[in-house]
C-alpha positions as CSV (number, residue, x, y, z in Angstrom):
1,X,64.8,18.6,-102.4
2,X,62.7,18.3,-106.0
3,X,59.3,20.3,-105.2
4,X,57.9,17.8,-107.7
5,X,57.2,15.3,-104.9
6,X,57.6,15.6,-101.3
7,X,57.8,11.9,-99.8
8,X,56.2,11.2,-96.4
9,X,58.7,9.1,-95.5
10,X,62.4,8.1,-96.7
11,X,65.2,6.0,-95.4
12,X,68.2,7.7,-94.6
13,X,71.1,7.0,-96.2
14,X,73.8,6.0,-93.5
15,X,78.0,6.5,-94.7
16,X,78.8,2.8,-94.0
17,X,76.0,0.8,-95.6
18,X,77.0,-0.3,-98.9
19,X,80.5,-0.8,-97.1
20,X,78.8,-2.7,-94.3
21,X,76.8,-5.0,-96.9
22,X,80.0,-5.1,-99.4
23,X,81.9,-7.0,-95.5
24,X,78.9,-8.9,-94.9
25,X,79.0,-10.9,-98.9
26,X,82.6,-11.3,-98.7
27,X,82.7,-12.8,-95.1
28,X,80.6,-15.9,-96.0
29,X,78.5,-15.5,-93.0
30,X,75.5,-14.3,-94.1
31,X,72.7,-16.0,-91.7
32,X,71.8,-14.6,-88.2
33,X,74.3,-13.9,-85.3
34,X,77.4,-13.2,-87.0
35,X,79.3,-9.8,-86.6
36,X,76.6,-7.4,-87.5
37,X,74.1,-8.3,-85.3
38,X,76.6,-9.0,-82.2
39,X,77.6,-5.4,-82.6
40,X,73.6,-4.0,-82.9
41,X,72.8,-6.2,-79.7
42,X,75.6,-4.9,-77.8
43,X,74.6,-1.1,-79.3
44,X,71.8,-1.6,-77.6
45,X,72.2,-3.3,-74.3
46,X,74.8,-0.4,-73.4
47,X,71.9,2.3,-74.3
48,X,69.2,0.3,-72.7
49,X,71.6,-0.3,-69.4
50,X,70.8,-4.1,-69.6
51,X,72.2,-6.9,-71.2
52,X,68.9,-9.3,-73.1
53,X,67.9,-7.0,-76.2
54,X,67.3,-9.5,-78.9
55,X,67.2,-8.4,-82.8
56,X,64.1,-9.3,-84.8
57,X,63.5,-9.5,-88.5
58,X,60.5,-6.8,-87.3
59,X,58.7,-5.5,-84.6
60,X,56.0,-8.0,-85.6
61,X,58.3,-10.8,-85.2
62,X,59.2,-9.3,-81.4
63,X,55.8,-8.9,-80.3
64,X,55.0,-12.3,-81.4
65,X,57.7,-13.6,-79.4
66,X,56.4,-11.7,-76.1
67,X,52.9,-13.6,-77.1
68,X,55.8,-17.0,-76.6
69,X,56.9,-15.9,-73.6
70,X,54.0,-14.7,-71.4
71,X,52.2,-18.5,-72.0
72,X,48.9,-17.6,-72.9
73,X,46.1,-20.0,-72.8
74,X,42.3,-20.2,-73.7
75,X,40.3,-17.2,-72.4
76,X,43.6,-15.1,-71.2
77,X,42.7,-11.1,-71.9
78,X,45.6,-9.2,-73.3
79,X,44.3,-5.3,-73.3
80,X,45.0,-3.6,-76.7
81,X,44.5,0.1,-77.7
82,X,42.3,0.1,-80.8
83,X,44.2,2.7,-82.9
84,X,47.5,1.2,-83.3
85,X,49.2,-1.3,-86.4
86,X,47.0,-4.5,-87.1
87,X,50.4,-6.1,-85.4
88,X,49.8,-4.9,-81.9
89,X,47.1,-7.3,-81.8
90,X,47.3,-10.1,-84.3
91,X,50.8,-10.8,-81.8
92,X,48.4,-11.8,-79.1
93,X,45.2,-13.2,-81.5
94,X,47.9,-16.0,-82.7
95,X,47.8,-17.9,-79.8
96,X,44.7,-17.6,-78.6
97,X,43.9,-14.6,-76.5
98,X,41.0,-12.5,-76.3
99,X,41.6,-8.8,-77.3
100,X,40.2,-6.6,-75.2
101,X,39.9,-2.8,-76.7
102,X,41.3,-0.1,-75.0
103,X,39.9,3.5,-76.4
104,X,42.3,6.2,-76.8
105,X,42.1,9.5,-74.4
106,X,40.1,12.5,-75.9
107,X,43.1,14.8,-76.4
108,X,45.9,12.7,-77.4
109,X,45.6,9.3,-79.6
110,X,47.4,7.3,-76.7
111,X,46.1,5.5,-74.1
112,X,45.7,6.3,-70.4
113,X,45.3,4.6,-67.5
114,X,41.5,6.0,-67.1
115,X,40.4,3.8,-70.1
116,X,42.7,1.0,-68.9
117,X,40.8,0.6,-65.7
118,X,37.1,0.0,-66.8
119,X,38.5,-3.3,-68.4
120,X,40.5,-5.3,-66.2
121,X,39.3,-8.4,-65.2
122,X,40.6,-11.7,-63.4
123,X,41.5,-13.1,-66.7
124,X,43.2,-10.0,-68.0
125,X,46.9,-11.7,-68.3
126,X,48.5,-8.6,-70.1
127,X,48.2,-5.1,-71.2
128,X,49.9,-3.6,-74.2
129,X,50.8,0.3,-74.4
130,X,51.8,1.9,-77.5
131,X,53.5,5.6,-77.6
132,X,52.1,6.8,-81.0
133,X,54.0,9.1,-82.4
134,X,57.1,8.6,-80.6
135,X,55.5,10.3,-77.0
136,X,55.3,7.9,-73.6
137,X,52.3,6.7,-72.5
138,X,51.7,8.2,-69.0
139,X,52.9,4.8,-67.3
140,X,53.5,5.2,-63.8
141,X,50.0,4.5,-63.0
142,X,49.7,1.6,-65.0
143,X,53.1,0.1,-63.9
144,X,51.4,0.2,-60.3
145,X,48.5,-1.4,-61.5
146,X,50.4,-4.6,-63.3
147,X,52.5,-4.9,-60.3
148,X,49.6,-5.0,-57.5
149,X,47.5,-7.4,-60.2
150,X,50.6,-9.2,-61.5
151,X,49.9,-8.2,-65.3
152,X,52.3,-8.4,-68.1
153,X,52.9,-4.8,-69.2
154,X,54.4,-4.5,-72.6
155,X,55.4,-1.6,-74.6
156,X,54.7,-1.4,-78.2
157,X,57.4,1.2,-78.7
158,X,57.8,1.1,-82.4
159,X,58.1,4.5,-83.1
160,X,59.5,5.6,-79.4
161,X,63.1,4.7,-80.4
162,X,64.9,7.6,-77.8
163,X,61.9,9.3,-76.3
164,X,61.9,9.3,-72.9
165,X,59.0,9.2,-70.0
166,X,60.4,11.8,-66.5
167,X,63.8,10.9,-67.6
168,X,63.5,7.2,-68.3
169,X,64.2,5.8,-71.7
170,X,60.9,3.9,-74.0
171,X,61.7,0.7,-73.2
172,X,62.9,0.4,-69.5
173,X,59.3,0.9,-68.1
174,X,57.6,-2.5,-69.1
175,X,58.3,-6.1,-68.5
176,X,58.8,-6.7,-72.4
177,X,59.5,-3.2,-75.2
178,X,59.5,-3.8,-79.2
179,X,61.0,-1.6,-81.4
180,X,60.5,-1.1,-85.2
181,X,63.6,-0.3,-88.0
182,X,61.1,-0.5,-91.2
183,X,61.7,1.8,-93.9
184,X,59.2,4.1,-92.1
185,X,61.2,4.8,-89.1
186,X,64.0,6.6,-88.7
187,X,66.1,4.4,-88.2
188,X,65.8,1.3,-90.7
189,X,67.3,-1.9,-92.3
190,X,64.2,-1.9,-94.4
191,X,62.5,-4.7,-92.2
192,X,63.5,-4.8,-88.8
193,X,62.8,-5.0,-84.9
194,X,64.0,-5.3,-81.6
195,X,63.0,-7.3,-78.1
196,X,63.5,-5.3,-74.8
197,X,63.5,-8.2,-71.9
198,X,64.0,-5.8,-68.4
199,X,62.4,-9.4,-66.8
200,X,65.9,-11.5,-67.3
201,X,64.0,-14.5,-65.8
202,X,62.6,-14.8,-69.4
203,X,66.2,-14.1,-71.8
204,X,67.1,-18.2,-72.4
205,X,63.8,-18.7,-73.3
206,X,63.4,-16.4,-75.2
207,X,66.7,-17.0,-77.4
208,X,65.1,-20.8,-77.7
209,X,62.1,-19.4,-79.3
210,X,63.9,-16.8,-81.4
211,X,65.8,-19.7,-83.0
212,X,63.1,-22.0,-84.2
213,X,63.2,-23.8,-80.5
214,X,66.6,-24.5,-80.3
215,X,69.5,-23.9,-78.2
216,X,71.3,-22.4,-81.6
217,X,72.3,-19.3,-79.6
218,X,73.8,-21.4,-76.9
219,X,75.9,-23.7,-79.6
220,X,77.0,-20.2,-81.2
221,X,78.4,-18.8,-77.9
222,X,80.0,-22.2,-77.4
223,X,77.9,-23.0,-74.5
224,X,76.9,-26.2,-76.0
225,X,78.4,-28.7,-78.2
226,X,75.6,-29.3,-80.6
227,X,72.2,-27.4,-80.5
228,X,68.5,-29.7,-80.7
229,X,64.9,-28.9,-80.2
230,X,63.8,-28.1,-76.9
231,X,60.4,-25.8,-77.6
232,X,58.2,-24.4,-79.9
233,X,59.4,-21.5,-81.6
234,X,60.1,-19.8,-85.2
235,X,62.8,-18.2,-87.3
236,X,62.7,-14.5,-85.5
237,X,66.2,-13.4,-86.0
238,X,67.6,-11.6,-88.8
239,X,70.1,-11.7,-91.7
240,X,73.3,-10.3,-91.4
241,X,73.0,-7.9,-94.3
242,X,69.5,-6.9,-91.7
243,X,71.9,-6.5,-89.2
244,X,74.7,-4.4,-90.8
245,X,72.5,-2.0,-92.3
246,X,71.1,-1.3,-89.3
247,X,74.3,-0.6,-87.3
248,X,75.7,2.0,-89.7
249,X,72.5,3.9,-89.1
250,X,73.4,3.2,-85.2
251,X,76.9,4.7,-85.9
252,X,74.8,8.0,-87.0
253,X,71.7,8.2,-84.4
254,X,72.4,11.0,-82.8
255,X,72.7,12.9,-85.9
256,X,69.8,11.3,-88.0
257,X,67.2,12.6,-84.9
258,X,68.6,16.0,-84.6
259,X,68.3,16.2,-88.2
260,X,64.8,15.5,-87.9
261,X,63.8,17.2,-84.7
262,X,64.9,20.2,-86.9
263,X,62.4,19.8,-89.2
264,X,60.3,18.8,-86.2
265,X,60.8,22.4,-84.9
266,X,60.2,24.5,-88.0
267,X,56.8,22.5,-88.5
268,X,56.1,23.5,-84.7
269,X,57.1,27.1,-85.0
270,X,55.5,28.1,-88.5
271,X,52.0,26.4,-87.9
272,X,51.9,27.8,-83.9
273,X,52.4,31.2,-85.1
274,X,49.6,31.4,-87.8
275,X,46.1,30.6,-85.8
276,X,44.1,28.6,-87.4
277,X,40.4,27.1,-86.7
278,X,41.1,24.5,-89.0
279,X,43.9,22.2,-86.9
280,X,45.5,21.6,-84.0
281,X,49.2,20.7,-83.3
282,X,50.0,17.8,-81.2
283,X,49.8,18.5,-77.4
284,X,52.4,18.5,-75.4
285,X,52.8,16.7,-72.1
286,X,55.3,17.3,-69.2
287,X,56.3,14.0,-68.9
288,X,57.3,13.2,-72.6
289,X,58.3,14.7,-75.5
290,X,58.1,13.9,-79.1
291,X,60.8,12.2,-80.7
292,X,60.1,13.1,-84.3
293,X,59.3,9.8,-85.6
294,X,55.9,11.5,-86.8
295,X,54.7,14.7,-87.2
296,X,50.9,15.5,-87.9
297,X,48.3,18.1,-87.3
298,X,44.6,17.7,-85.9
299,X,41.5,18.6,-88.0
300,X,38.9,20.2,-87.1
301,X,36.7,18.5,-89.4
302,X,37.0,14.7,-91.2
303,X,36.1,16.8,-94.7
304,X,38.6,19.1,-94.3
305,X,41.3,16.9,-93.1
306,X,40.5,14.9,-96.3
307,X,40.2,17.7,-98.7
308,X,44.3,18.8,-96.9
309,X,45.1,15.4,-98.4
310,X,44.0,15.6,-101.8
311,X,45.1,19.5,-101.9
312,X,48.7,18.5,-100.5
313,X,49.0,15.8,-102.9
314,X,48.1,17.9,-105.8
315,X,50.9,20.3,-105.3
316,X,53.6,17.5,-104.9
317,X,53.6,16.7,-100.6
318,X,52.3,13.7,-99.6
319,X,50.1,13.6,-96.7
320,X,48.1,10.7,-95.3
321,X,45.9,9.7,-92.8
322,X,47.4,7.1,-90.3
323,X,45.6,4.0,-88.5
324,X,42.1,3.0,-89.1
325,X,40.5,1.9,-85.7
326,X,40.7,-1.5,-85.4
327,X,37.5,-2.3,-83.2
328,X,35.9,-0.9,-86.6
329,X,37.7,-2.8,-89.2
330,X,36.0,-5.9,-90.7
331,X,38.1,-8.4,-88.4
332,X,38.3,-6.7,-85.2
333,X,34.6,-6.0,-85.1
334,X,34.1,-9.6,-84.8
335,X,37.0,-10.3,-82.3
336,X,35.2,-8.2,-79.9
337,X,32.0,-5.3,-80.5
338,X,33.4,-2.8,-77.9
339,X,32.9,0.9,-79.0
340,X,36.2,3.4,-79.0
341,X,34.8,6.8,-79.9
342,X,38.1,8.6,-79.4
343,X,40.1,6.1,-81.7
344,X,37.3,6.5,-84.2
345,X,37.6,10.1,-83.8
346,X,41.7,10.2,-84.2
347,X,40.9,7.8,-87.3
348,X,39.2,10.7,-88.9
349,X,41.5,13.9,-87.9
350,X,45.0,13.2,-87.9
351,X,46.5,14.5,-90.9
352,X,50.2,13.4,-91.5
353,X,52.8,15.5,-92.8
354,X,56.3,14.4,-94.5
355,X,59.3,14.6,-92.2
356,X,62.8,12.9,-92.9
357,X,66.7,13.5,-93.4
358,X,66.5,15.1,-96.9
359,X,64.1,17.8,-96.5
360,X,65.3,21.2,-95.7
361,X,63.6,24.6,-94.3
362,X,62.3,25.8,-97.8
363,X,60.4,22.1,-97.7
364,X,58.7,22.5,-94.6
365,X,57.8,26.3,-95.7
366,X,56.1,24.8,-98.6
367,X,54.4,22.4,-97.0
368,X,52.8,24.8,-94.3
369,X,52.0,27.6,-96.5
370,X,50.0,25.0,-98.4
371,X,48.2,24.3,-95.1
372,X,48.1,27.9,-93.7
373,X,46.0,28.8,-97.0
């Protein structure tokens, strides 16, 4: 790869795309629920084990629909970390909940079921996990709790596509999962999401809302003669060209993560065996692993983690932070005041590093001996 510039991020290029998109402009059928997405849907019920995954234009668009779904009215509590995408929680905001914060765990930017706890109340009608970086919340404790309160549990699993919590797939451990296939993930149609229903009770209704409020899906599957209005709901589902980008990546996923988790590896094995004071490498945890969706280090220090950035991006890698807390930010300050040290802290000392498809091992030496320095 050009040393000139080391992207943090970049699609990979899949051998059937332009083929894929060439079939989808010559069929004619170019809307939602046409070959494409038939085959992604079915790609993913046989990996899920279930049969009610539903394709989204985003993860957005999924997480809005769970918001549908769950019926929230005034006053309803819907549990949030802070230091996740604006997304997580504007999903929930939209129809009228009240976000409750939940703080991150001192070692590791997700959630746990210790800063869960402390906010549960009678109106709490849903808590929302997300496994940052690809590893699984520890959920078995908080599965227990939603089941003895009777609290929607969802999974914000946007960049958890294959990790796995003691054996069971991101995903399968919730009442509703989202998924993500923006240009940022590793796999990607540019914009792109998934629904995860393991609660069947909630599949028709959920293909009404997905389709503006209509029975559409029904009339498509021949179920129903003619399709009309039956609830609210919006245009969720995507394109066909969406759709048939996104299954040649599926025809290569196996691949594209062991690619990664290569490059995942050499990061792990080149920084563990220089010590440093300066940063930390992600813990691990016996119940999860990373899935490569994101690699970054932990600094010591806000200053130096900054001062990495501008260094990094001086000789050609670019290196970011990641989410800015969003009790702190200018809008959810004023949704709710609660305090989330350890979210503030991960807002200041992650430090992310490029990983993708088309770097190779004299990359990822570059990069850490710019870091090592």
């Amino acid at each position: 790869m050009n040393q000139n510039r080391i992207p943090l991020s970049k699609p990979y290029q899949a051998a059937n795309q332009l083929k894929y998109a060439h079939q989808v402009i010559e069929s004619g059928h170019w809307s939602s629920y046409n070959q494409f997405s038939m085959k992604c849907e079915a790609f993913f019920n046989s990996y899920f084990g279930i049969n009610t995954c539903l394709l989204t234009h985003s993860c957005t668009d999924a997480l809005e629909l769970i918001s549908l779904l769950i019926e929230l009215k005034e006053g309803d509590e819907v549990i949030v970390p802070s230091f996740t995408f604006v997304s997580t929680a504007n999903a929930f905001l939209l129809r009228g909940a009240k976000i409750i914060w939940c703080d991150s765990q001192e070692d590791h930017p997700n959630v746990s079921i210790d800063q869960i706890l402390p906010l549960i109340s009678s109106k709490t009608k849903a808590i929302v996990v997300v496994h940052y970086a690809g590893v699984c919340v520890d959920m078995d404790p908080i599965i227990s709790l939603c089941k003895s309160k009777n609290i929607v549990l969802v999974e914000d699993a946007a960049q958890a596509l294959t990790s796995e919590y003691k054996g069971r797939k991101a995903g399968t451990l919730s009442d509703f999962a989202t998924f993500s296939f923006h240009d940022t993930k590793p796999i990607s149609c540019g914009e792109g999401g998934l629904l995860v229903i393991n609660n069947s009770d909630y599949f028709d209704k959920a293909v009404i809302h997905l389709e503006k409020g209509t029975d559409r899906h029904a009339f498509l599957q021949g179920q129903v003669n003619k399709y009309q209005w039956l609830n609210v709901g919006s245009s969720y589902a995507p394109s066909e060209f969406q759709s048939s980008q996104l299954f040649a990546q599926l025809e290569e996923m196996d691949s594209i993560f062991d690619l990664r988790k290569k490059i995942w590896r050499q990061y792990m094995h080149i920084l563990d065996s220089h010590y440093s004071e300066v940063y930390k490498l992600p813990k691990k945890f016996n119940y999860s692993d990373y899935n490569t969706s994101i690699f970054y280090v932990e600094l010591r220090f806000e200053s130096q983690r900054n001062n990495l950035i501008q260094n990094l991006n001086l000789s050609g890698i670019s290196a970011s932070f990641h989410y800015l807390a969003l009790h702190s930010s200018p809008f959810g300050s004023i949704i709710n005041s609660q305090d989330c040290p350890n979210a503030s802290y991960w807002e200041k000392h992650i430090l992310r590093l490029p990983i993708h498809t088309e770097m190779n091992e004299k990359d990822v030496e570059f990069i850490c001996e710019n870091i090592i320095v």
